[in-house]
C-alpha positions as CSV (number, residue, x, y, z in Angstrom):
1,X,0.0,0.0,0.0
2,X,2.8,2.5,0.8
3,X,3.7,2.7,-2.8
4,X,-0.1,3.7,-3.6
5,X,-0.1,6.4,-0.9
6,X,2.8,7.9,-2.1
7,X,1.1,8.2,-5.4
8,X,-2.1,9.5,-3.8
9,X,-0.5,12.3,-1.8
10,X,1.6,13.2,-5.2
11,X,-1.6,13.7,-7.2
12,X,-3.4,16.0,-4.6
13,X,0.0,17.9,-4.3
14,X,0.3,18.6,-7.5
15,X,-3.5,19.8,-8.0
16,X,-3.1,22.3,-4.5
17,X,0.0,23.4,-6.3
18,X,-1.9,24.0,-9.5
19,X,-5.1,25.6,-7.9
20,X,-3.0,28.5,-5.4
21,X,-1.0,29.4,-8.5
22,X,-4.1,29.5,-11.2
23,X,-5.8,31.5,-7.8
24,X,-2.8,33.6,-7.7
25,X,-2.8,34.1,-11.4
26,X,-6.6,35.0,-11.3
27,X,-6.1,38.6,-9.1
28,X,-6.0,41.8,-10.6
29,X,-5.6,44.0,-8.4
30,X,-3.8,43.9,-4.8
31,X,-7.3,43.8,-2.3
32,X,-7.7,39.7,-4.5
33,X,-4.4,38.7,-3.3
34,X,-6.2,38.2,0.0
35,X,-7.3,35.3,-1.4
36,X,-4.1,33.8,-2.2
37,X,-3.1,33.7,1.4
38,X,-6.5,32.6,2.8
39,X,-6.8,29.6,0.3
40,X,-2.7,29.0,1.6
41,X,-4.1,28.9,4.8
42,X,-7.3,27.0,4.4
43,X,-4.3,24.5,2.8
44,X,-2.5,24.4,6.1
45,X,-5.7,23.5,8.4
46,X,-6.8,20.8,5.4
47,X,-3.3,19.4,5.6
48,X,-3.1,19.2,9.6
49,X,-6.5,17.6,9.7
50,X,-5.6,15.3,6.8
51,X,-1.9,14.2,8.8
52,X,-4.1,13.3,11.9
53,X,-7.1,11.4,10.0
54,X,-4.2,9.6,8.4
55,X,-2.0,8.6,11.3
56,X,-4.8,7.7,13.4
57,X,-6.7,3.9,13.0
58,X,-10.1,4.7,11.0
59,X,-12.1,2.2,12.8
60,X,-12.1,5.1,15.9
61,X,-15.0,5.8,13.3
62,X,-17.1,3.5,14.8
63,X,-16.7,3.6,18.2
64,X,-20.0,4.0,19.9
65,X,-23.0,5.5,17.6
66,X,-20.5,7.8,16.5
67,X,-21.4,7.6,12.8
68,X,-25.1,8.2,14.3
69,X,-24.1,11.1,16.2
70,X,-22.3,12.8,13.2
71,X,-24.8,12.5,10.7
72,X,-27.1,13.8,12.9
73,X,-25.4,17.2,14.1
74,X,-24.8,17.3,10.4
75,X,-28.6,17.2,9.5
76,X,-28.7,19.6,12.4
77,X,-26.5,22.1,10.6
78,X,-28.3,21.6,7.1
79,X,-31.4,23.0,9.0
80,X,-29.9,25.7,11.1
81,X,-28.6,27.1,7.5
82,X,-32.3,27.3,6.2
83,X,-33.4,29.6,10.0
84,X,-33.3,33.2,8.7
85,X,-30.9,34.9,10.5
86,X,-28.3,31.9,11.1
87,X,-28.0,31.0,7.8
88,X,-26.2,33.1,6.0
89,X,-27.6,33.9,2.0
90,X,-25.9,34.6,-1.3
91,X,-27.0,34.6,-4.6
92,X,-31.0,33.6,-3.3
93,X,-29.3,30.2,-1.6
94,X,-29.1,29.7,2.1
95,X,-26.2,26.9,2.0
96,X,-23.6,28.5,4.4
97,X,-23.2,29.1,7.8
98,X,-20.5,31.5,9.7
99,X,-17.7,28.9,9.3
100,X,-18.8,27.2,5.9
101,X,-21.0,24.9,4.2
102,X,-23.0,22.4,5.9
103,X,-23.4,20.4,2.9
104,X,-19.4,19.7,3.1
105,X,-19.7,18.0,6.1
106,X,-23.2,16.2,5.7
107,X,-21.1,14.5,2.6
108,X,-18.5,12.8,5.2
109,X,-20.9,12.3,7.9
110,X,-23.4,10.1,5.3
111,X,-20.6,8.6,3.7
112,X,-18.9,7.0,7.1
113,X,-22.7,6.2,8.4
114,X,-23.3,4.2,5.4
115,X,-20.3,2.7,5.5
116,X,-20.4,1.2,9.2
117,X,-24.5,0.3,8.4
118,X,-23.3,-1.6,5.7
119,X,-20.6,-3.2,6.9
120,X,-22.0,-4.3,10.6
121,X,-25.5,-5.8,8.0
122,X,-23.7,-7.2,5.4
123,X,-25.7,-10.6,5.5
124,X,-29.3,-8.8,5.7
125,X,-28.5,-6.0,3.3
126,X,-30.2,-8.0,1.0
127,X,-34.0,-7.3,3.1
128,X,-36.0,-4.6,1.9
129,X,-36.0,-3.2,5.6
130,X,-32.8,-3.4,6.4
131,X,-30.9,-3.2,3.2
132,X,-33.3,-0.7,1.2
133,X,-35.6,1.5,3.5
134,X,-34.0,2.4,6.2
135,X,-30.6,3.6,4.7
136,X,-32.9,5.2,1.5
137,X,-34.7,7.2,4.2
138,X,-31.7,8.5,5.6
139,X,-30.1,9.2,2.6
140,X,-33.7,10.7,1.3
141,X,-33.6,13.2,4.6
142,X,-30.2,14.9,3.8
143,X,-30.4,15.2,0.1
144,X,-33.8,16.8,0.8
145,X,-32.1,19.1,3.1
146,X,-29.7,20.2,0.6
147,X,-32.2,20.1,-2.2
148,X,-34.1,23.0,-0.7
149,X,-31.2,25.4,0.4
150,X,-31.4,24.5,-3.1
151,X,-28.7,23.4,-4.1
152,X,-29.7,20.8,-6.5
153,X,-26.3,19.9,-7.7
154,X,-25.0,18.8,-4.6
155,X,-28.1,16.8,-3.4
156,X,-27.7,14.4,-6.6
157,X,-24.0,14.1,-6.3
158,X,-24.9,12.9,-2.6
159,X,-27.6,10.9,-4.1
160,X,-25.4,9.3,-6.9
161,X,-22.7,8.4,-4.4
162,X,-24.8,7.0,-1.9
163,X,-26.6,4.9,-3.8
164,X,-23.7,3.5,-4.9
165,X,-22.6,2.4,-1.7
166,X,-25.7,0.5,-1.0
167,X,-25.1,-1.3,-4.0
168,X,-21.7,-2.4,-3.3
169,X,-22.8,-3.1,0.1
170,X,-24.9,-5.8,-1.0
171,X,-28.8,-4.3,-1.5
172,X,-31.3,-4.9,-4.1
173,X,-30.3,-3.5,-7.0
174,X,-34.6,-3.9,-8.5
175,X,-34.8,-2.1,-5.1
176,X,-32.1,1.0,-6.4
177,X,-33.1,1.3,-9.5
178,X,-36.9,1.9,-8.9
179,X,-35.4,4.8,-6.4
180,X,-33.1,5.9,-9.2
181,X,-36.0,6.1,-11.5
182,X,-38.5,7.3,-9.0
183,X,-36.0,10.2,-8.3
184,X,-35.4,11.1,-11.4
185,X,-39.2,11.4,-12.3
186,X,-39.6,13.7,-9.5
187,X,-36.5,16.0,-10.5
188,X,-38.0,16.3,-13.8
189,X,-41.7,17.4,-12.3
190,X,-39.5,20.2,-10.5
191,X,-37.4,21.3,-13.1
192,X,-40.3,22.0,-15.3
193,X,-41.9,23.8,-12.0
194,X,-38.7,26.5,-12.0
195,X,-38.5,28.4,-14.8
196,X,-35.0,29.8,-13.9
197,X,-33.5,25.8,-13.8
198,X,-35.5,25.3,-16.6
199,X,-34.1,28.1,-18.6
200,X,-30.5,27.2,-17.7
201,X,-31.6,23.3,-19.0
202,X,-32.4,25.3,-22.5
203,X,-29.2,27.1,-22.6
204,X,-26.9,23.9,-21.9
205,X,-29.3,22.4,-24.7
206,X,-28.6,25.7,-26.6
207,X,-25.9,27.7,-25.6
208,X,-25.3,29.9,-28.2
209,X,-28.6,31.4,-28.2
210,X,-28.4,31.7,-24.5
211,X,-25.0,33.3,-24.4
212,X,-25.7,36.9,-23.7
213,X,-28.1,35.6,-21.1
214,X,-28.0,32.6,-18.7
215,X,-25.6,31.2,-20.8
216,X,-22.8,33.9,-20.1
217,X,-20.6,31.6,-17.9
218,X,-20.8,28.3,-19.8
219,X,-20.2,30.0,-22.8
220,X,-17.4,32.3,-22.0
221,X,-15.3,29.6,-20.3
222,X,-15.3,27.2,-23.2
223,X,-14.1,30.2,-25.8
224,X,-11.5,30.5,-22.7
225,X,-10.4,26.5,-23.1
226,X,-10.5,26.8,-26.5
227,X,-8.3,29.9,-26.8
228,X,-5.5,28.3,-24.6
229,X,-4.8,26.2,-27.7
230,X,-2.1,23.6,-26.9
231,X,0.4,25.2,-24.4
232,X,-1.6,28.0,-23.6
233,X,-1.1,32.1,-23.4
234,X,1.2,31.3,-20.3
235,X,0.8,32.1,-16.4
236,X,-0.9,35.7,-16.2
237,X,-1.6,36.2,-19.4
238,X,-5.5,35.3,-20.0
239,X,-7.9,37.6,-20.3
240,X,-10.8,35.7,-19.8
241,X,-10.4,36.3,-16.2
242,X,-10.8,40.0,-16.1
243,X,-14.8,39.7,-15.7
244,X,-15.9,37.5,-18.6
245,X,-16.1,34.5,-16.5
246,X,-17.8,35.3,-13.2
247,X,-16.1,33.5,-9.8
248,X,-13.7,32.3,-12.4
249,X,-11.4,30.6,-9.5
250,X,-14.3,28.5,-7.6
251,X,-16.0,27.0,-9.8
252,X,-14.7,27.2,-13.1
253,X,-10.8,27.3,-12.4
254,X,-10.7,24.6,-14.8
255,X,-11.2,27.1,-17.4
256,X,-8.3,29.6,-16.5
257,X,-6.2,26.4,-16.7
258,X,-7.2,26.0,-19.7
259,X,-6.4,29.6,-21.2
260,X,-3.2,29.8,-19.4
261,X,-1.9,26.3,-19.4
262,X,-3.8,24.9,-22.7
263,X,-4.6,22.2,-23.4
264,X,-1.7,19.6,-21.8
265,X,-2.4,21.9,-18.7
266,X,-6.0,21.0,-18.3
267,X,-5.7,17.0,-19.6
268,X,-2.8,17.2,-16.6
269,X,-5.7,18.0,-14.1
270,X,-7.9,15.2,-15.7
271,X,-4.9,12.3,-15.5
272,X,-4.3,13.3,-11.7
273,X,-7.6,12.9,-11.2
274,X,-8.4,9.8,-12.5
275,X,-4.8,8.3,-10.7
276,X,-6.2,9.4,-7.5
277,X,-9.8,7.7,-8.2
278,X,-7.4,4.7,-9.8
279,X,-5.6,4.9,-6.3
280,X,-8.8,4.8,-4.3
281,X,-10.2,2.1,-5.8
282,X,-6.8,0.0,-5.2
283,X,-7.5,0.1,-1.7
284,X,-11.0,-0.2,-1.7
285,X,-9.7,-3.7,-4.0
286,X,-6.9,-4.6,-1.1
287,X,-8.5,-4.1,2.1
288,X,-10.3,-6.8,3.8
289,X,-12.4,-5.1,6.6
290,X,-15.8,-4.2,4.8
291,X,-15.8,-1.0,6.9
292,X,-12.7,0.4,4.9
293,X,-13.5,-0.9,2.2
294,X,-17.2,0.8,1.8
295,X,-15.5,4.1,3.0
296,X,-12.8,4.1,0.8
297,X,-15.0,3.8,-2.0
298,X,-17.5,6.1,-1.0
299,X,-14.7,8.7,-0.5
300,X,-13.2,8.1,-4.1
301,X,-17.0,7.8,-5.4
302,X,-17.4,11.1,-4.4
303,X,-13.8,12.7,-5.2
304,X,-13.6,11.2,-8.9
305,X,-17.7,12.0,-9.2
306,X,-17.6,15.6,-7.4
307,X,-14.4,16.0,-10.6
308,X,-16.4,14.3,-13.2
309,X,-19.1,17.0,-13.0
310,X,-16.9,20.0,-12.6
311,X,-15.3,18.9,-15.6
312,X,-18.4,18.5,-17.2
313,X,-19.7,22.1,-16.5
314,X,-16.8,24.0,-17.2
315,X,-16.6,21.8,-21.0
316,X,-20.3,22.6,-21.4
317,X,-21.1,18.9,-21.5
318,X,-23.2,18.9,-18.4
319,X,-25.5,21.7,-17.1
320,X,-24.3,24.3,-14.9
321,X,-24.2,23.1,-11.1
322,X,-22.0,24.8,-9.1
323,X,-19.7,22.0,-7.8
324,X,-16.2,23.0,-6.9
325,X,-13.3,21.4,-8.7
326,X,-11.9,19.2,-5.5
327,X,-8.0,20.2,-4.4
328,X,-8.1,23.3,-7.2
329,X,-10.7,25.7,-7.2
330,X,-11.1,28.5,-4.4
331,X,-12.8,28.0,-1.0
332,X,-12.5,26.6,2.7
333,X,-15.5,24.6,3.0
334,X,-14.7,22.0,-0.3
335,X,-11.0,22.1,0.4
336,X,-11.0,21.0,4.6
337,X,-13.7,18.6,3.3
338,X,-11.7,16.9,0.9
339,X,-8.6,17.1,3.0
340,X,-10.2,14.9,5.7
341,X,-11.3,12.2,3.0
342,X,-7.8,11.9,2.2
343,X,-6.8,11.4,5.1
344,X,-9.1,8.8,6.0
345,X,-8.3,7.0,2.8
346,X,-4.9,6.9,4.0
347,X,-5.4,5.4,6.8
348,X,-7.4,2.7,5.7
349,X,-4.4,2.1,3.0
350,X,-2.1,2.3,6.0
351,X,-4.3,0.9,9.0
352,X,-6.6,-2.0,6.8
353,X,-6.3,-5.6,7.2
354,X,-4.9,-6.5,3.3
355,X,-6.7,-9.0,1.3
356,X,-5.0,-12.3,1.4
357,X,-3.2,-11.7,5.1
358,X,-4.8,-13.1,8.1
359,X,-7.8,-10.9,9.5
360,X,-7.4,-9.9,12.7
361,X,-9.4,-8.8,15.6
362,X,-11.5,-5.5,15.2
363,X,-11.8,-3.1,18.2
364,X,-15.3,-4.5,18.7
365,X,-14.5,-7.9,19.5
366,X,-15.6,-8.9,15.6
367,X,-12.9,-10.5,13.7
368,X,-13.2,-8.6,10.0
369,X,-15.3,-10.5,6.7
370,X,-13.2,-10.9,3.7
371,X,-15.5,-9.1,1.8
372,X,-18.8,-7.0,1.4
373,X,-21.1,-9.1,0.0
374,X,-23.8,-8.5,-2.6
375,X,-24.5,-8.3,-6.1
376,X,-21.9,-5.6,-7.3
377,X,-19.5,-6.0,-4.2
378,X,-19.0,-9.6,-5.3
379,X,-17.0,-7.7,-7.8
380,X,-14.6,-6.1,-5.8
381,X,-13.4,-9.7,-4.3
């Protein structure tokens, strides 16, 4: 494993290093170059809480109802950002509190809560109780929270992820895909309810009739990929930034990549992001304790997905949905997230009983399964 993890910590490296420069290279004027040294220090906390999460045994995870516990006072959070006058709004969305997004942490906290329910049912995960309506109704109650702060982009990437991890955990897939289909139906009955959604569905559909409109963004940031060419117009030197694309370094970062670095700039990003989802799924393939395994998946389910979309938006091959770039684009909330899930994927690199070597005992008095069981995580034996 140690030869994965140096790999791992590489990639993320390398995309910090390429975010704080393409954030550095995105001020024009002094007052932005607070930025800079906020996002360097948003780096240092994420790396601090990442060296501890890594050094330390995940299984402290489950000690107690502490999965319980977490995804609760996240839920808790979720609703105290929707109470006017503790949440805090921008842009018509109440998604932040004082010290971040909520929605940051409710990602983690569902994430390690599915993972121990999973693991501690693997042989009735199979039930329609226990494997289908109790974990659906959980993962229903925060992606309804999100969905109505709204932020509809996050509550399906929650969605997509977790749904994902019931199905390598072993439930119904019949089961899953009637909630797949069911949810979809009922996105579809909202998005022709919200004319502004619906209008932004119309300019992905069509941007260039769109582009003086709703379809500024989207269309601005692919004329700044595509004018990057090959190399691109160097460090500094785009113009895209100065106001054509709005928030240009949350976002869309990928973009001013793009202009600045070109083209082997931006497919750079893309490679270290599928290594480090290549790298999580290596040790969600080598370790034996179905805990670790379901959480290092989740986690590189929802790095590699929470990328995949980004990618999408800022290429115009997806609809806009305001999902950061993980590791590069601007911001505390995404960034101290992320920092934690790689340290926990460390340490069940580091810390997980490896496929093939004895199991040993766990810190419950349960000696670890070789494997989740179940219909897709069958595969992963």
């Amino acid at each position: 494993m140690r030869r994965i993890i140096q790999i791992l910590l590489s990639s993320v490296l390398i995309l910090l290093l390429v975010g704080t420069v393409a954030l550095f290279s995105s001020t024009t004027y002094r007052p932005e170059l607070d930025r800079v040294y906020l996002q360097i220090c948003w780096i240092a906390a994420g790396s601090c809480l990442c060296g501890v999460c890594s050094l330390g045994d995940y299984t402290w995870l489950r000690r107690g109802h502490l999965p319980a516990w977490g995804l609760g006072i996240s839920c808790l959070l979720l609703v105290a950002a929707l109470v006017p006058g503790i949440g805090v709004v921008r842009n018509g969305a109440a998604r932040w509190l004082l010290f971040g997004q909520p929605s940051e942490l409710a990602k983690l906290g569902l994430i390690i809560f599915l993972a121990d329910y999973g693991s501690r049912n693997q042989e009735r995960m199979n039930e329609r109780n226990t494997g289908f309506l109790f974990p659906v109704a959980i993962i229903g109650l925060v992606v309804l929270l999100v969905f109505v702060e709204p932020d509809w982009g996050t509550a399906s990437l929650i969605g997509a992820v977790c749904l994902a991890m019931l199905a390598i955990a072993g439930s119904n897939l019949g089961y899953l895909l009637s909630v797949l289909l069911m949810g979809l139906e009922l996105f579809t009955m909202l998005l022709l309810k919200n004319p502004l959604r619906l209008e932004r569905l119309m300019a992905f559909l069509n941007p260039e009739e769109y582009r003086t409109g709703v379809a500024w963004q989207a269309w601005q940031s692919v004329l700044s990929l595509g004018s990057g060419g090959w190399f691109g117009a160097f460090l500094g030197e785009g113009s895209q930034k100065n106001g054509f694309v709005p928030e240009q370094q949350t976002d869309f970062v990928l973009s001013l990549i793009g202009e600045e670095l070109g083209f082997l700039g931006t497919a750079t990003v893309v490679v270290l992001f599928v290594v480090l989802l290549y790298c999580g799924g290596r040790i969600a393939w080598k370790v034996a304790d179905p805990f670790g395994q379901l959480l290092a998946f989740g986690i590189s389910m929802l790095i590699g997905l929470q990328a995949f979309i980004n990618v999408g938006v800022v290429t115009s091959s997806l609809p806009n949905k305001g999902i950061a770039l993980p590791f590069v684009s601007y911001g505390g909330s995404n960034l101290i997230c992320m920092s934690v899930c790689l340290g926990l994927l460390i340490s069940v690199a580091r810390h997980g009983p490896v496929l093939g070597n004895e199991t040993r005992e766990g810190w419950f008095g349960v000696r670890t399964k070789p494997r989740v069981r179940g219909p897709v995580g069958s595969l992963l034996r």
